[in-house]
Backbone bond lengths (Angstrom), bond angles and torsions (degrees), N, CA, C in turn:
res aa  C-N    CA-C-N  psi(-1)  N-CA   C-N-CA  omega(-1)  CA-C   N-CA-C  phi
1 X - - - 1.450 - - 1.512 109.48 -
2 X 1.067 93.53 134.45 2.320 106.57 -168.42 2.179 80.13 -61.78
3 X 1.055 110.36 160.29 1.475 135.75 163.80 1.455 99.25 -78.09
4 X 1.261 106.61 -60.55 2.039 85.51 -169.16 1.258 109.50 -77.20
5 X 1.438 147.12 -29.89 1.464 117.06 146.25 1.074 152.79 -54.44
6 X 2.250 105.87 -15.88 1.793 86.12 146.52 1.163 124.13 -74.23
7 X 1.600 124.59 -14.91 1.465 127.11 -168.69 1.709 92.23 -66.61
8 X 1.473 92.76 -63.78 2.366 82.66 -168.07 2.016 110.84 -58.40
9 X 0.996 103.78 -10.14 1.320 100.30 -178.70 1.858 106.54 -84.70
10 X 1.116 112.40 -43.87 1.318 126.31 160.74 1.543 111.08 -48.73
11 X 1.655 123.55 -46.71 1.155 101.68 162.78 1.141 151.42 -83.93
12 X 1.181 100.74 -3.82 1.772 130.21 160.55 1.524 105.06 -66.24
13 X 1.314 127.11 -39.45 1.865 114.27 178.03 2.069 94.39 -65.22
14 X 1.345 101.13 -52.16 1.278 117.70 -162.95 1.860 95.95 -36.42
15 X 1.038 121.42 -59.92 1.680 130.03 159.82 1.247 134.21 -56.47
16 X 1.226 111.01 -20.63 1.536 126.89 165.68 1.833 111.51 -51.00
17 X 2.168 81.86 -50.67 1.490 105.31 -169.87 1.502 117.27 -64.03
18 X 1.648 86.38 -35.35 2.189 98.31 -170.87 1.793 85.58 -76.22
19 X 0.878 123.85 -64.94 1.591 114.65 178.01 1.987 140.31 -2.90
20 X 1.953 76.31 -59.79 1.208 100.89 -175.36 1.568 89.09 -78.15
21 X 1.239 136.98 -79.19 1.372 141.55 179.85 1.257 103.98 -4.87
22 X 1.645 114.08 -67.86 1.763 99.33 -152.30 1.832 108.05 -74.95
23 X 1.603 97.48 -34.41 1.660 100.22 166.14 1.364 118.54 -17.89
24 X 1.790 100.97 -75.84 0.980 116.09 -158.94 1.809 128.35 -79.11
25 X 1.615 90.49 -5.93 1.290 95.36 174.71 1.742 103.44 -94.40
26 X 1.448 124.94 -29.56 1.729 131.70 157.18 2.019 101.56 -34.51
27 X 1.353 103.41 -40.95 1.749 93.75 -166.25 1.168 109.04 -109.25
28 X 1.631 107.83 26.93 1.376 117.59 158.03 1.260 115.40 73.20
29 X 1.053 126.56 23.58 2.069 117.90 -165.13 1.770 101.30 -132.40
30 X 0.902 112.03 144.79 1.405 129.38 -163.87 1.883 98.64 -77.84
31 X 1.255 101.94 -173.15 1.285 91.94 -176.17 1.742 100.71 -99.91
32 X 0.993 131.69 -1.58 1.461 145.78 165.62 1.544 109.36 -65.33
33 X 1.928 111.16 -63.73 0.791 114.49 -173.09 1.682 135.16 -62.85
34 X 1.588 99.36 -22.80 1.520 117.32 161.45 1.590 111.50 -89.45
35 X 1.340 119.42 10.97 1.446 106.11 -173.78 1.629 80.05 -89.09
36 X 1.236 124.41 -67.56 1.645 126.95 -149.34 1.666 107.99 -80.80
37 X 1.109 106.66 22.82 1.695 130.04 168.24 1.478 100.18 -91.76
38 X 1.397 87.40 -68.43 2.304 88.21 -176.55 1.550 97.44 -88.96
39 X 0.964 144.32 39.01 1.545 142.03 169.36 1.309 113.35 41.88
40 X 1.440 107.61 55.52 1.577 117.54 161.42 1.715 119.24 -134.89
41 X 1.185 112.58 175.35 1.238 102.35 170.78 1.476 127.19 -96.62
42 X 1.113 103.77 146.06 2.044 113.70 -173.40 1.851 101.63 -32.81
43 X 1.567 113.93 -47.36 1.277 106.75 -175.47 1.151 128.30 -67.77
44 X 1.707 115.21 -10.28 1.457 137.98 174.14 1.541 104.60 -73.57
45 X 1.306 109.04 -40.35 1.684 118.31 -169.55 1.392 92.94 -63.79
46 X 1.283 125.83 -59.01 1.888 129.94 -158.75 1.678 87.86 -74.70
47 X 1.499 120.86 -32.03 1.891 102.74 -172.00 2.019 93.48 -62.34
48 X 1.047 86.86 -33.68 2.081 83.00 -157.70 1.612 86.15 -77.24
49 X 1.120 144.55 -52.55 1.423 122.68 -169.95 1.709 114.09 -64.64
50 X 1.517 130.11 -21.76 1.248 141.14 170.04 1.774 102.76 -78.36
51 X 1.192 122.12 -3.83 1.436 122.90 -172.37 1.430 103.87 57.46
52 X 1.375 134.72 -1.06 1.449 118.75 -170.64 1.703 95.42 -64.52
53 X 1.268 134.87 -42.44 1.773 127.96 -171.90 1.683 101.91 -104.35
54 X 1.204 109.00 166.84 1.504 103.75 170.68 1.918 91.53 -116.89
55 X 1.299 82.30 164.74 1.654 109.12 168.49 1.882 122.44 -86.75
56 X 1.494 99.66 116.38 1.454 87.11 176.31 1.320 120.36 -57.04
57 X 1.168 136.51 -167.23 1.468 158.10 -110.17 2.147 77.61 -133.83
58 X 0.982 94.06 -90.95 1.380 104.65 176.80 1.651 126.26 -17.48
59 X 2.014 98.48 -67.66 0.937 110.90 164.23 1.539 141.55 -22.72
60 X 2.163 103.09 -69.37 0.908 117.82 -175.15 2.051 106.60 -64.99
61 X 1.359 102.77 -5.04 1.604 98.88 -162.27 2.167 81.51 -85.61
62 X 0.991 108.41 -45.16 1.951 118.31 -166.01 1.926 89.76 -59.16
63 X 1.259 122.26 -39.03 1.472 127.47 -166.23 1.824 105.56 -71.83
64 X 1.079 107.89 -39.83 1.353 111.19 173.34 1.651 115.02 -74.60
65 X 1.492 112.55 -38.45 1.299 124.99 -177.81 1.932 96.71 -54.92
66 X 1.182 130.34 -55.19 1.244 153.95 -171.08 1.695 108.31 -61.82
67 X 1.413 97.56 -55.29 1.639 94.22 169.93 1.317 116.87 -98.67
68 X 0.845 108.62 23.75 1.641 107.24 -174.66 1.414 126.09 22.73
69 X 1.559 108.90 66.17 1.381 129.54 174.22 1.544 124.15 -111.09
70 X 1.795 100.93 33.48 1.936 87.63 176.36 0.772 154.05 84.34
71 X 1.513 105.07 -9.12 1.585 115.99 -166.13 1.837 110.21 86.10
72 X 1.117 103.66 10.88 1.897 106.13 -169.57 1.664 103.99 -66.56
73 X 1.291 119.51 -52.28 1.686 122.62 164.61 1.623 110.54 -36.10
74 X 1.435 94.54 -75.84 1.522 93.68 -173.20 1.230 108.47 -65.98
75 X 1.084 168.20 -3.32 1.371 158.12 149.18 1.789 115.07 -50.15
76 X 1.417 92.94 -70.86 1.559 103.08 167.34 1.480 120.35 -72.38
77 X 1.559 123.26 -8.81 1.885 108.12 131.50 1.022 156.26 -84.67
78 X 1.578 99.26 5.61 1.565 115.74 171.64 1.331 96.82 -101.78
79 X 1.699 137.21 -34.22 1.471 131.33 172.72 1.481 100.82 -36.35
80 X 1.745 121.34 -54.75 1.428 129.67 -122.72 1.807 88.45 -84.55
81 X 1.634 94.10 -41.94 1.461 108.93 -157.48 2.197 105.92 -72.11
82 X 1.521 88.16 -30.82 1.455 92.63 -172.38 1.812 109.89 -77.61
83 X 1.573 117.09 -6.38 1.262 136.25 165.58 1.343 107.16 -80.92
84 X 0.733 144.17 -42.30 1.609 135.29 177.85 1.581 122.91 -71.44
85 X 0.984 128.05 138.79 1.720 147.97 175.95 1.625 95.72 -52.48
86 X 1.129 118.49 -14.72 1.746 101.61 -163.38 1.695 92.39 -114.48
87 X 1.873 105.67 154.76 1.010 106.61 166.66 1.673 140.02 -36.58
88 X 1.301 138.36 143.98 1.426 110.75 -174.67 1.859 104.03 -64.75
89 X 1.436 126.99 -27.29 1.240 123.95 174.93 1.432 121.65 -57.07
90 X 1.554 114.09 -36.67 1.256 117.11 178.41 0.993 137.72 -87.84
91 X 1.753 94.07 -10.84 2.124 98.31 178.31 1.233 101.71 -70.77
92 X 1.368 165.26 -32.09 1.258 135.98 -165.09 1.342 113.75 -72.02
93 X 2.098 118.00 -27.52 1.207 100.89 168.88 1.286 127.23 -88.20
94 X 1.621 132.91 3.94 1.520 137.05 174.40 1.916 76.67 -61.22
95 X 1.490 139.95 -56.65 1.603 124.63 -118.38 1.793 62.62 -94.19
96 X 1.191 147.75 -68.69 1.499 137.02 -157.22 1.932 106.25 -31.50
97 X 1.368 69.38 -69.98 2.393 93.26 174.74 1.374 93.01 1.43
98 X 1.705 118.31 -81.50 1.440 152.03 -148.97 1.634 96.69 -69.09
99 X 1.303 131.55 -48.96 1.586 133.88 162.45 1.319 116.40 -33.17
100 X 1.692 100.49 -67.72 1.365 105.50 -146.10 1.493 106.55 -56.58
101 X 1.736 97.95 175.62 1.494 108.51 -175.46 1.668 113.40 -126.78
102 X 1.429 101.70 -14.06 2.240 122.64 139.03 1.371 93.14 -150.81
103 X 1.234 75.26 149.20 1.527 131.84 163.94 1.678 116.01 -103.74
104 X 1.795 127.48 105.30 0.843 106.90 163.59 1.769 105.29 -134.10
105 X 1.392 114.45 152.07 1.711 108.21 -135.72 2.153 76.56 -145.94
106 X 1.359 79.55 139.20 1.988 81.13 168.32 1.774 89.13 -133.98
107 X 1.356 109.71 129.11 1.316 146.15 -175.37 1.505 98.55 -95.84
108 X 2.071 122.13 99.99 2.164 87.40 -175.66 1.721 74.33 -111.20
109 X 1.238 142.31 30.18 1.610 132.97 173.55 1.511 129.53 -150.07
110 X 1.513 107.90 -31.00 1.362 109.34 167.62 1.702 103.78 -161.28
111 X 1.070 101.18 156.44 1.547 132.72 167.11 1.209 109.74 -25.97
112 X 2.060 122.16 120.09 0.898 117.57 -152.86 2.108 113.69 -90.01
113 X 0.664 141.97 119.17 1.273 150.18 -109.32 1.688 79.93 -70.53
114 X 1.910 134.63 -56.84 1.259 111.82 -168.61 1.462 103.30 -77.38
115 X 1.485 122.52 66.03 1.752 114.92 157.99 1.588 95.60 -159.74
116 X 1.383 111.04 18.95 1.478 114.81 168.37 1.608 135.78 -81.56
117 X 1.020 104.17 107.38 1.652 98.54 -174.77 1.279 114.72 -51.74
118 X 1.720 134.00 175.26 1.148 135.13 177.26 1.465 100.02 -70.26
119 X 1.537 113.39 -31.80 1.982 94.12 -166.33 1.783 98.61 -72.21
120 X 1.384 115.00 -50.13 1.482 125.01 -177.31 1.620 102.05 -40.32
121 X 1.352 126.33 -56.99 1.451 108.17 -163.04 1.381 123.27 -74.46
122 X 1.732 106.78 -10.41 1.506 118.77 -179.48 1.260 106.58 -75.05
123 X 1.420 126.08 -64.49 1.401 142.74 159.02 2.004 100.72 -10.07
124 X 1.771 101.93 -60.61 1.573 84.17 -176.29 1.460 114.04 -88.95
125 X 1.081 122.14 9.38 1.398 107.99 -174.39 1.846 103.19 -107.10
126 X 1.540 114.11 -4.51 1.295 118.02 175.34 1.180 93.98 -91.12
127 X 1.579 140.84 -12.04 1.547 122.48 -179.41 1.194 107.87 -96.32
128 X 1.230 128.78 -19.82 1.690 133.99 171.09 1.458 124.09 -92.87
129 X 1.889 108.69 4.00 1.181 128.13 -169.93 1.806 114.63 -126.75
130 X 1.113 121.72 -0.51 1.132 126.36 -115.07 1.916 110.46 -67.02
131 X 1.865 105.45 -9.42 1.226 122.40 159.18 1.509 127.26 -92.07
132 X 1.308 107.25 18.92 1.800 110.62 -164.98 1.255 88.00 -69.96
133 X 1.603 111.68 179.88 1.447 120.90 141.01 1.317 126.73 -88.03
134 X 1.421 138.01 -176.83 1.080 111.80 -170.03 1.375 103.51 -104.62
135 X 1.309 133.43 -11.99 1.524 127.34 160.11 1.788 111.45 -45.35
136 X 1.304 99.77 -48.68 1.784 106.32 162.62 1.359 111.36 -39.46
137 X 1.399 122.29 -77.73 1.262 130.06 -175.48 1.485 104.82 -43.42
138 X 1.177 112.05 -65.60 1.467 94.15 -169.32 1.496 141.54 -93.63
139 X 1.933 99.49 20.85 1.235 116.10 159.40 1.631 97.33 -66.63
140 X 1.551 123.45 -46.92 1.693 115.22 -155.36 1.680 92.60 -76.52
141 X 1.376 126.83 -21.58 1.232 94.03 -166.23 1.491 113.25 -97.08
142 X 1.477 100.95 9.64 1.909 107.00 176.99 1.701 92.89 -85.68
143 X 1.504 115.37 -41.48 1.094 107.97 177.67 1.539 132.56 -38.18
144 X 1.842 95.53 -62.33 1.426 95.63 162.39 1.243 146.43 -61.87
145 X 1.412 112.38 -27.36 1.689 120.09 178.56 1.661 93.44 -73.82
146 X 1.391 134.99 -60.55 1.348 120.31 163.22 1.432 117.64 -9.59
147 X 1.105 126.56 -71.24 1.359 123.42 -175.85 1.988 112.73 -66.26
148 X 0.889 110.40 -23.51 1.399 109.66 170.18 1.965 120.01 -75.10
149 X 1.413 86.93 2.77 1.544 102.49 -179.38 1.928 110.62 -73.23
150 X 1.619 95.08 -29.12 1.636 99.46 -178.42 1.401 102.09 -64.77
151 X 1.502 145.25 -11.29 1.262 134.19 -167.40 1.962 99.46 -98.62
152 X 1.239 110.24 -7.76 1.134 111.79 165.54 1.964 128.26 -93.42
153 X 1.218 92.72 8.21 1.449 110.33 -164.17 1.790 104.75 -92.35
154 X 1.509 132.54 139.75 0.818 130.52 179.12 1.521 122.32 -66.96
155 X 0.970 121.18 -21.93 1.418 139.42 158.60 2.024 118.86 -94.28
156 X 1.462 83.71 13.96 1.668 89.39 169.17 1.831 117.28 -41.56
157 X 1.480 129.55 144.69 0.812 125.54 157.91 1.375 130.86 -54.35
158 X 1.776 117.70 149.02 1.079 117.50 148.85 1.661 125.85 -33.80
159 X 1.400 123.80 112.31 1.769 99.93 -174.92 1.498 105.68 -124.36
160 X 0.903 113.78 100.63 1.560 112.62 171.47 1.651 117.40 -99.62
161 X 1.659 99.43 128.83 1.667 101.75 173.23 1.214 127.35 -144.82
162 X 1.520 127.59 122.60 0.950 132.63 157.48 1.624 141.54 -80.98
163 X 1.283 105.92 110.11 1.566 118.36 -167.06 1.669 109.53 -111.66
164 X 1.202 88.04 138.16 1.690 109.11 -156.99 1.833 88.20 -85.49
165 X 1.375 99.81 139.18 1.799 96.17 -172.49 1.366 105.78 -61.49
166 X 1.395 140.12 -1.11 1.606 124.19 171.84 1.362 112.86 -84.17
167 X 1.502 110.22 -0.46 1.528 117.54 163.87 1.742 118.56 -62.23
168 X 1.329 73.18 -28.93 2.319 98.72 -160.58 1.572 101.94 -67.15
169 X 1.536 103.16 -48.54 1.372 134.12 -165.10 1.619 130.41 -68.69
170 X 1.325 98.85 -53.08 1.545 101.89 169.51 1.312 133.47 -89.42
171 X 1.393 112.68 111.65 1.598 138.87 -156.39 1.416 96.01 -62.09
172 X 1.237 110.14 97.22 1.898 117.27 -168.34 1.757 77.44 -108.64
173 X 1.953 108.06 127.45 1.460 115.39 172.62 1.136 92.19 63.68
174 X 1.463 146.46 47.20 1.158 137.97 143.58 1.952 122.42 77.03
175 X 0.984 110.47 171.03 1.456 102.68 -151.21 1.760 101.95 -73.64
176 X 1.509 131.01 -45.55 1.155 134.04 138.43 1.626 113.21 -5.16
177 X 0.944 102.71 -97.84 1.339 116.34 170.35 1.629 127.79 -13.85
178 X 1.210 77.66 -48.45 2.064 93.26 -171.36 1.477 93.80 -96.76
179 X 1.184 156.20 -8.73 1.042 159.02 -176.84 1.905 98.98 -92.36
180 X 0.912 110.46 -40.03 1.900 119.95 -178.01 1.277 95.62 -89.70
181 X 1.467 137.28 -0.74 1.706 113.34 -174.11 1.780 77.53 -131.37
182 X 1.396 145.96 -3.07 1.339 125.88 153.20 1.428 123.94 -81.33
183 X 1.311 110.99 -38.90 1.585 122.97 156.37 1.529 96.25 -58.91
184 X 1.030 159.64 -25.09 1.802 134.03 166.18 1.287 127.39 -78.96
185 X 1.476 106.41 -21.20 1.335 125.97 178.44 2.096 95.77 -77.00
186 X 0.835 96.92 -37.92 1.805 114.35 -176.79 1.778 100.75 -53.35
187 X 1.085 92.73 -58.04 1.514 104.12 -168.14 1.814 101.83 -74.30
188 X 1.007 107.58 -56.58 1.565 88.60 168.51 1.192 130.07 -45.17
189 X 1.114 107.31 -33.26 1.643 109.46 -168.15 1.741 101.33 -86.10
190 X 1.256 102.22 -14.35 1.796 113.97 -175.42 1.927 107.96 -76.48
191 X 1.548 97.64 -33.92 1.510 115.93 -173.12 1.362 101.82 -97.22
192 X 1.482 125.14 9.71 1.542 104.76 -169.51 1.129 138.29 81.09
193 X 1.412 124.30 8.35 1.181 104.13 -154.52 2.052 98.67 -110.06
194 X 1.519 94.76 3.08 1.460 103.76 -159.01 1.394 100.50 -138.05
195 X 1.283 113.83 138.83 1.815 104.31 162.04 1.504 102.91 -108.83
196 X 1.289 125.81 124.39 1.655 117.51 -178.22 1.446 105.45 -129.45
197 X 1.231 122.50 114.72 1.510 145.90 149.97 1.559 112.16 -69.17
198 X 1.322 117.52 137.45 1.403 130.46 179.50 1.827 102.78 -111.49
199 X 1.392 103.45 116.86 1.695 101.08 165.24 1.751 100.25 -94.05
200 X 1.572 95.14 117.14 1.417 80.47 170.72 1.431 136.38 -99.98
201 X 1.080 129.96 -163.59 1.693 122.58 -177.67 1.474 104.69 -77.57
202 X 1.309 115.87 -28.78 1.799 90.40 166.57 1.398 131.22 -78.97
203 X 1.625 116.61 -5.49 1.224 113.36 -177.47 1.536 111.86 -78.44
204 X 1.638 117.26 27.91 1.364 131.30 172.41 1.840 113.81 44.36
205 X 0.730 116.47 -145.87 1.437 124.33 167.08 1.399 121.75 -66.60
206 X 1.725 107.74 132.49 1.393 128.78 179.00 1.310 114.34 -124.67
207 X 1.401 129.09 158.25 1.110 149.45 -166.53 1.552 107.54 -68.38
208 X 1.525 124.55 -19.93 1.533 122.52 170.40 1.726 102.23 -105.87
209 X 1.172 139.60 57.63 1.306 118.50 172.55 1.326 108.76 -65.60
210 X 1.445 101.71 126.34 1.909 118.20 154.12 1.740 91.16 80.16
211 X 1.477 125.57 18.29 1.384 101.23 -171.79 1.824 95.63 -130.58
212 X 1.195 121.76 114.63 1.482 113.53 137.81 1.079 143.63 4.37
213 X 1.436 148.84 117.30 1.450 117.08 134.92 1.622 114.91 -145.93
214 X 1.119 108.30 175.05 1.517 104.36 169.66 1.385 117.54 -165.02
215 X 1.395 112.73 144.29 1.665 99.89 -136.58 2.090 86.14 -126.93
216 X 0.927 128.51 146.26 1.389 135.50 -160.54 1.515 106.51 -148.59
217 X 1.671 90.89 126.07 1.776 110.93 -162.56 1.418 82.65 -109.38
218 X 1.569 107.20 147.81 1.693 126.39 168.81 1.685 98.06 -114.88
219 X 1.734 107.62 155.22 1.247 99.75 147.15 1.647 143.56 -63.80
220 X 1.677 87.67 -37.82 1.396 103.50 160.27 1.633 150.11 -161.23
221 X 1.900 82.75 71.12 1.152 122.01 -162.18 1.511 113.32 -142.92
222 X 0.922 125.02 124.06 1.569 135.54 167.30 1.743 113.21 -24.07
223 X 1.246 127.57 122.08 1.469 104.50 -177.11 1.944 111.61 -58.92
224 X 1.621 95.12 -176.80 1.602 94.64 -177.37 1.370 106.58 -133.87
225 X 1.169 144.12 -163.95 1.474 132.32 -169.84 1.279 91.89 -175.58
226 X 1.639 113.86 125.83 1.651 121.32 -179.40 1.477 108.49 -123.18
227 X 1.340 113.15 107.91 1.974 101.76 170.77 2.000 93.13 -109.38
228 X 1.174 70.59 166.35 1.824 98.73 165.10 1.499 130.72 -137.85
229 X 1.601 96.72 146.11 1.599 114.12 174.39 1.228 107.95 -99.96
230 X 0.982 106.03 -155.17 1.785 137.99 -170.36 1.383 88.74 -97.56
231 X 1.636 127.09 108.51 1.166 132.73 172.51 1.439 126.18 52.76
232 X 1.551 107.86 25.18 1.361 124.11 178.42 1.543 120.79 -145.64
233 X 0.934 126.40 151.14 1.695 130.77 160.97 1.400 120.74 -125.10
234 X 1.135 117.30 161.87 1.746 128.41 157.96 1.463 118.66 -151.91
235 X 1.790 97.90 142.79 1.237 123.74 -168.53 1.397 92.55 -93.67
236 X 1.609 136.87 132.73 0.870 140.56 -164.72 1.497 90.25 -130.95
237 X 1.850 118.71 143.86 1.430 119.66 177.86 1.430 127.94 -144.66
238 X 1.696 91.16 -25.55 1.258 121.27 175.65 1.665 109.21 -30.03
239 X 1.098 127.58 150.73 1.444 109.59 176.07 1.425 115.94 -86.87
240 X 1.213 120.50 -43.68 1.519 121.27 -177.91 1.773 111.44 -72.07
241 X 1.475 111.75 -23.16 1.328 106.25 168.39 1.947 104.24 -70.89
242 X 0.992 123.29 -30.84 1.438 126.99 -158.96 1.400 89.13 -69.26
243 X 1.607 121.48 -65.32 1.503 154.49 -145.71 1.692 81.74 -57.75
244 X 1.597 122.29 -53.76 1.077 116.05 -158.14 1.740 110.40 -98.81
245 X 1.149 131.55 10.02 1.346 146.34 146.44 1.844 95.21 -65.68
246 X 1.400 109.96 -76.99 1.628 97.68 -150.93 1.529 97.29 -50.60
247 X 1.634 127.49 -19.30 1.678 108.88 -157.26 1.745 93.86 -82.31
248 X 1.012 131.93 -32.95 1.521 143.89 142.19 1.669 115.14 -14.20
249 X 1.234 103.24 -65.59 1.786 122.77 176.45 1.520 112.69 -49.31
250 X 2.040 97.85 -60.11 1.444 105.19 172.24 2.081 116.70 -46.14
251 X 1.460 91.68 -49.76 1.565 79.60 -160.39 1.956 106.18 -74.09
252 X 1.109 109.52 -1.36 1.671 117.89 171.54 1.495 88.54 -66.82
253 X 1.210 113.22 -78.30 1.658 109.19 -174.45 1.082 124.67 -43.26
254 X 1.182 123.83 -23.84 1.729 122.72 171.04 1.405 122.47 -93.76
255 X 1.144 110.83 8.18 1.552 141.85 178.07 1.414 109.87 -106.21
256 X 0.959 132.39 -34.88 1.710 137.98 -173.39 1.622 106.41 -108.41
257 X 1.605 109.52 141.60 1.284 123.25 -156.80 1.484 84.27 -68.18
258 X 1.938 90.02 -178.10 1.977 99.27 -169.16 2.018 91.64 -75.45
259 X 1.638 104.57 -174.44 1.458 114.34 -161.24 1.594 94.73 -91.95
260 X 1.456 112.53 -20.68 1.483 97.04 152.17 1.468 155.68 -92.07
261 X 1.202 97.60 -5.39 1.197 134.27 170.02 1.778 97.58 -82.45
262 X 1.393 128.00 -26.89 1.222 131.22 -168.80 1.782 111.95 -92.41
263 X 0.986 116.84 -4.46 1.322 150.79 -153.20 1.341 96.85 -111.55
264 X 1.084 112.31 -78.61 1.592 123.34 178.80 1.203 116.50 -47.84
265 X 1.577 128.81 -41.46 1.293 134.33 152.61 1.579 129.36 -45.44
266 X 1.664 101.18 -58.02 1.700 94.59 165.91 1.350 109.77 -56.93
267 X 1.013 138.07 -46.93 1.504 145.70 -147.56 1.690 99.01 -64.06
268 X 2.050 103.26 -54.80 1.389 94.70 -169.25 1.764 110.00 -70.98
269 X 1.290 104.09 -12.65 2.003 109.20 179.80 1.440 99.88 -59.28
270 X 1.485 100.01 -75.70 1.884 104.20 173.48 1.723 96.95 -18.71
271 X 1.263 111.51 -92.38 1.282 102.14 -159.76 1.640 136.55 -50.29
272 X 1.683 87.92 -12.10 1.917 89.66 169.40 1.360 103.37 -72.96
273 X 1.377 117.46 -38.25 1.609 103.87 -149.16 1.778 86.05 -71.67
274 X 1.443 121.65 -45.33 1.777 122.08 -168.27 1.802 88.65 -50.82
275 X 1.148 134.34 -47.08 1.843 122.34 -157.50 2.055 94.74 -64.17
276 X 1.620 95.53 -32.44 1.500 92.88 -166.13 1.029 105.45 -90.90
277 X 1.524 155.56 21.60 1.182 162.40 -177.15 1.658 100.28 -126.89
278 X 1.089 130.77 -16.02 1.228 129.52 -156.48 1.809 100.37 -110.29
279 X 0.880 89.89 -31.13 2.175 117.49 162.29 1.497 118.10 -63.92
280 X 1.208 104.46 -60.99 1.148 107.57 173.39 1.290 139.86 -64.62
């Protein structure tokens, strides 16, 4: 993703935010008093007028209902959302990504998109693409390595991940390939920048089969919790849904060998896929 189109796209939320502000101060209501109108909280109202959070889909439709503006929100959040490289489901969590203060993410099938190399993310976006062009393709995969840029940031998040060994295993872009994006995952975790636990295939059955998740700490914000479907996502916030994701998270972690022991595992995969690439 070019830098000055996240910058002008960034300044387009930035106006979204002054927007909503002067509205809502014209219809007289505090930022409290319009939070528990659209079923959010007052501190959610001041994140979306500061652009630091975005507004769901929903939201911005209840915010217009409230000020009686037309559909003017939702118009200019489907403009904002239909401008961006990322799904409309997934942009609110790329803008969280950049917030949070950890990140902890369970991987039970493939490689979690910020620890993806350039060959790894092409590989998946040609299997979910398989008629794109390749200017297509490789708008999504600047997109994604973009976002893997926060693990380079001095204020990078806490990132903790647990990846289920069929992550390790399947030669995504070929055995080459998967051998250069387990050795990167290696090195991160060598530099710090990652804590990675391996659930492996003998630890039989776990409490997330076949499901995603990834769970996102604020400084001062309630955490958030993101799974995915088949051409869908959800931002989860609720507290007792959250409360009962992390106790989920915990028992993954007590299920998956230690992070050095987890290490040693990627390390010896890397090196199968390099013996089997080197054969071939």
């Amino acid at each position: 993703m070019a830098k000055g189109a996240h910058g002008s796209r960034q300044a387009a939320w930035e106006f979204f935010g002054a927007e909503l502000k002067r509205r809502r101060e014209n219809a007289g209501l505090t930022q409290v008093e319009l939070g528990a109108r659209v079923f959010v909280s007052g501190g959610y109202i001041g994140q979306f007028e500061q652009a630091i959070r975005k507004p769901q889909l929903d939201v911005a439709q209840r915010i217009d209902d409230v000020l009686q503006t037309e559909g003017f929100f939702e118009r200019l959040w489907l403009k904002l959302i239909k401008d961006s490289p990322f799904a409309a489901w997934f942009q609110a969590v790329v803008e969280l990504e950049r917030l949070a203060t950890r990140i902890s993410e369970f991987a039970p099938t493939i490689v979690p998109g910020l620890l993806q190399t350039p060959e790894y993310a092409r590989a998946i976006m040609l299997a979910g693409n398989p008629f794109a062009t390749d200017e297509y393709i490789e708008e999504k995969v600047r997109a994604r390595l973009d976002r893997g840029r926060i693990l380079k940031d001095a204020a990078r998040p806490e990132y903790w991940v647990i990846l289920h060994e069929a992550a390790l295993r399947v030669p995504v872009g070929g055995a080459a390939a998967m051998g250069r994006q387990l050795e990167h995952i290696a090195t991160c975790v060598k530099e710090r920048k990652v804590l990675v636990q391996v659930l492996p295939f003998a630890a039989g059955p776990h409490p997330a089969m076949g499901k995603m998740m990834t769970v996102m700490q604020f400084e001062d914000a309630p955490p958030t919790v993101y799974t995915e479907g088949v051409l869908s996502g959800n931002l989860l916030d609720e507290p007792a849904v959250v409360k009962r994701v992390m106790a989920t998270y915990d028992l993954l972690r007590a299920a998956a060998v230690s992070p050095e022991a987890s290490l040693a595992l990627v390390e010896s995969a890397a090196e199968d896929f390099k013996r089997c690439a080197s054969t071939t």
